[in-house]
N, C-alpha and C positions, 0 to 999 in steps of 0.2 A: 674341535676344542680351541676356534681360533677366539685371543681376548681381542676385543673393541678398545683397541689403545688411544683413539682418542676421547673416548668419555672418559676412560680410565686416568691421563691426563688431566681433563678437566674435572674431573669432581676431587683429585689429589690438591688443584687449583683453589678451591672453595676455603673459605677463612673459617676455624674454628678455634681460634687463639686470639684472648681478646687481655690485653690489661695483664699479662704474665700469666692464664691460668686457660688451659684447654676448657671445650663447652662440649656436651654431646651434639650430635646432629639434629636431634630434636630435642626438644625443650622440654625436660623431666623436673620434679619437685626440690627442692634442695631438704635433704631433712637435717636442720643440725642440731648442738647441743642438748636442745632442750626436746625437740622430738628422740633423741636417743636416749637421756634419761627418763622419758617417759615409755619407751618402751622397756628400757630395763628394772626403773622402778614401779611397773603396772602391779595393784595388789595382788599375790599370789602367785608371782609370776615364778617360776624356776626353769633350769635350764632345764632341758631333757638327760635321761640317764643315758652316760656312752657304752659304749658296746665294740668290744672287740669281735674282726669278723675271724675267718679262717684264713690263714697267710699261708700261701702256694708257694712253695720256693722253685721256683726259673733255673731251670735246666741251664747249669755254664753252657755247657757245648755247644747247644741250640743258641745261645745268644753269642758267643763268638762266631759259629757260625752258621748265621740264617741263612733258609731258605733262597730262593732266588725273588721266591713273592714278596710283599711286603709282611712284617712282622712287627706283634704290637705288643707291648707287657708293661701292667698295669702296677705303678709302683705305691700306687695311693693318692686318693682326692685329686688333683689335677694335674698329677707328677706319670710323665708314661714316657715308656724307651719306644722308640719308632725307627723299623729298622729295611732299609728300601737299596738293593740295588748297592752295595759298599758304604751307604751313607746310612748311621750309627746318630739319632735325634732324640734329647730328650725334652720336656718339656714342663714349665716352670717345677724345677729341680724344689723340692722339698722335703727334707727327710729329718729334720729337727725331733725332738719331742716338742716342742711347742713352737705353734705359729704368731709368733710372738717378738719384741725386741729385748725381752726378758726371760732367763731360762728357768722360773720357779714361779711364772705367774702370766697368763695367758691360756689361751685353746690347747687344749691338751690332744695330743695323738693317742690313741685308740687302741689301732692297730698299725704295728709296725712296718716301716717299709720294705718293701721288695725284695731292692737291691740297697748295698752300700756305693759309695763312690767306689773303693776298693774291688767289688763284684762286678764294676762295670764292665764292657767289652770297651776298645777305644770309641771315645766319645768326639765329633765334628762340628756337632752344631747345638747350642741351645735356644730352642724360645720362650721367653721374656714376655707377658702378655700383658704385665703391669704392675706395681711396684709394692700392695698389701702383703704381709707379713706370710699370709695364707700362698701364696705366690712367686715372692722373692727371698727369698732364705740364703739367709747373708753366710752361714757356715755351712752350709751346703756348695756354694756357688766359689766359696775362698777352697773347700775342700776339692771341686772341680778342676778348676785352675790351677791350683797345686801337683794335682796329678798329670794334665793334660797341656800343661804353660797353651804357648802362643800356636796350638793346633788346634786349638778349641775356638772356634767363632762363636758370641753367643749374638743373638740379634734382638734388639729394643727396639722401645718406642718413645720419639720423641722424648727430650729432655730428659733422657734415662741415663745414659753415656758419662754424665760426671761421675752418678754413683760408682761403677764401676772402676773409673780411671781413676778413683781416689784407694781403690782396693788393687791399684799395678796392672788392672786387665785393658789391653788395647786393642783384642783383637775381635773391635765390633764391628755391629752393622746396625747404626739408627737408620730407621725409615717415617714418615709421617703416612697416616691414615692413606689407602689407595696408590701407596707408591712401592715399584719392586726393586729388585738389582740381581742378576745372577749370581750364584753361585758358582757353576760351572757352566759347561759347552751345552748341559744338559738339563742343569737344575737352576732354577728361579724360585725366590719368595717373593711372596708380597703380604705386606700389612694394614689388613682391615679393618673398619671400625667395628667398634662393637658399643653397648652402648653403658656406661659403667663408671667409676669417679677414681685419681690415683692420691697416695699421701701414706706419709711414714710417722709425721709429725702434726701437731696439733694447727703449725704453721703452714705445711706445704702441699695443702688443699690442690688438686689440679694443676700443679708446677710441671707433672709431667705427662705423656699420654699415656693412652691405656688402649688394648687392642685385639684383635686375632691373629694370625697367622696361616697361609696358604703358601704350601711348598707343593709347584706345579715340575714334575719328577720322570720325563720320557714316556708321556700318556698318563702318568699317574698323580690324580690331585687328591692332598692330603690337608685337610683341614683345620686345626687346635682352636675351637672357642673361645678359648679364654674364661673369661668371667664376664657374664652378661644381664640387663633385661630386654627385655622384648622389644624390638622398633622395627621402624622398615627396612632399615640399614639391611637385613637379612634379605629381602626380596632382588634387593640392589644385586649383592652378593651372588645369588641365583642368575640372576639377569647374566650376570659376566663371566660367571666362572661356571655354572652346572656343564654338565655334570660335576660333580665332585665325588670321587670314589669311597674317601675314609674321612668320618667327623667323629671330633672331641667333642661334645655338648656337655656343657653343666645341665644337673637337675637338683640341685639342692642349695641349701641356707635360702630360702624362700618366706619363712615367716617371721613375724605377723607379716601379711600382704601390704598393710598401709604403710607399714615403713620400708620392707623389701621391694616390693614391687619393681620400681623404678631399674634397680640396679641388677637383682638377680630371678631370672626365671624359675618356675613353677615347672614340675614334670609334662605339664599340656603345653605349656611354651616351647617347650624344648622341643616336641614334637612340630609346630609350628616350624620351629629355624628347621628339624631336620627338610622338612618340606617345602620352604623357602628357596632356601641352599642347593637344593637339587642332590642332595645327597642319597647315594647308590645305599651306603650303610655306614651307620652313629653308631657311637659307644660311649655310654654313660660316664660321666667324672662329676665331680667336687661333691660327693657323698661318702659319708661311710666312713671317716677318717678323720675328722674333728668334729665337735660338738660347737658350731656358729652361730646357730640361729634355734628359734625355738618347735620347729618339727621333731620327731621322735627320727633316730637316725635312719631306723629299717625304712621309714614311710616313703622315699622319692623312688625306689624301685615300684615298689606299688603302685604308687600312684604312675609311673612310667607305664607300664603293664597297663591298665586299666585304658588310662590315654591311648595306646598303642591301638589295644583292641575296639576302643570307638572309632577310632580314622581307618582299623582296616589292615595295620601295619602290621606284621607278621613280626615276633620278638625276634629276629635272628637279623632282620632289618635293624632296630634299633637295639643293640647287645645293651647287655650288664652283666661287667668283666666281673672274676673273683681278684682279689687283692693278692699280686703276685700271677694271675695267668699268664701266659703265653699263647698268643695267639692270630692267624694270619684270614685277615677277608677275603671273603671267594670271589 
């Protein structure tokens, strides 16, 4: 499991910041204004109907105290407790009713999350994979903080760290695409590309980055996706780090393809990065818990399933948690 530190150096080296505004690694379409009001004013168009799933309520005891293995419980769409060895991880914290900057008009949740801040066990580390509403959750992340002050490291990505220090939190760790920093004697992250666009505001297009996350953990490497579409960045990723034991992969908000494409994967994509990545065993996220894009919500398990069983892949290989599970990879 030795990393190759000097590619990893040099490709951290590589410019992707040009004129104030991050570029992906490879060169994707820009769709703006007018391809988005064309996708949302297309004749006939409607969102799809939501659907509340079953919500599993997580055992306090068992998440005070886990196992020795690691342990994973699924709080909604691409919100997950990860829990390894004394170290308590969640991941882009989202538990609002709406993914939204406005609390009476936006994506509405579904199904309720998980946990509360309140439910949580002590919390150590948060990752941050980029700064859409779906993602960063500004009274989630105040409610965090609140509870846990300056024991709480959360870790961003480039050009993130203001938002934060304008809300009193300083106890970060920005990183740029390919670059780590320990944790401890024992634990390392590092921050991957992925391939995706960041912005809060109609103005701040790409101001800051957007990304993965890899927490490499006393043999154990653990993955978070993020929010993605498909490039080669994921081969790369393989190249340096497989194996990797436990991956977050999105398989949802994918349609229409002409506009998705670019930014968020397809449940056959996902299958790709899992295979990419060198991943041991994925578990499904950003499904099932807001209504984004115009697939029907049940459809990205499905279509996961199907994908699965043309490559060969056994479901247990690439899970789909229940909302609220608890649950530990073998």
């Amino acid at each position: 499991m030795t990393i190759n530190r000097e590619r990893l150096a040099a490709l951290a080296a590589e410019r992707h910041f040009y004129r104030g505004r991050y570029r992906n690694l490879d060169p994707v379409p820009r769709h703006g204004l007018g391809d988005f009001l064309r996708w949302q004013l297309a004749p006939g168009r409607r969102f799809p109907e939501g659907k509340r799933y079953t919500l599993l309520r997580p055992d306090g005891h068992l998440l005070t105290n886990p196992p020795d293995k690691p342990q994973l419980t699924w709080l909604g769409h691409a919100s997950f407790l990860f829990q390894y060895r004394g170290l308590n991880v969640l991941t882009d914290p989202v538990l609002s009713e709406r993914a939204s900057p406005f609390r009476l008009v936006g994506p509405k949740r579904y199904t309720p999350p998980a946990l509360t801040v309140a439910d949580m066990p002590p919390i150590h580390l948060v990752l941050i994979s980029h700064n859409h509403y779906d993602h960063l959750d500004e009274p989630t992340v105040r409610q965090l903080h609140r509870r846990f002050g300056d024991s709480l490291c959360f870790c961003v990505p480039k050009g993130l760290s203001p938002w934060f220090e304008k809300r009193g939190i300083h106890n970060l760790v920005e990183l740029g695409w390919w670059q780590s920093t320990p944790l401890s004697t024992e634990n390392e992250v590092f921050c991957l590309p992925t391939q995706h666009f960041s912005g809060r505001t109609p103005t701040d297009t790409n101001t800051s980055l957007w990304c993965s996350w890899l927490l490499d953990m006393e043999g154990f490497r653990f993955y978070f996706g993020g929010d993605t579409g498909y490039g080669k960045v994921f081969r790369e990723i393989g190249e340096l780090f497989a194996p990797i034991d436990l991956a977050l992969l999105p398989i949802g908000a994918y349609d229409p393809r002409w506009f998705m494409a670019p930014v968020h994967v397809a449940p056959e994509e996902s299958v790709r990065i899992h295979q990419d990545i060198g991943a041991r065993q994925s578990v499904a996220m950003h499904w099932g818990t807001f209504v984004l894009t115009d697939e029907p919500m049940d459809e990205p398990p499905r279509r996961l399933r199907m994908a699965l069983e043309r490559q060969g892949i056994s479901e247990s290989e690439f899970r789909v948690m229940q909302h609220g599970e608890v649950w530990s990879p073998s």
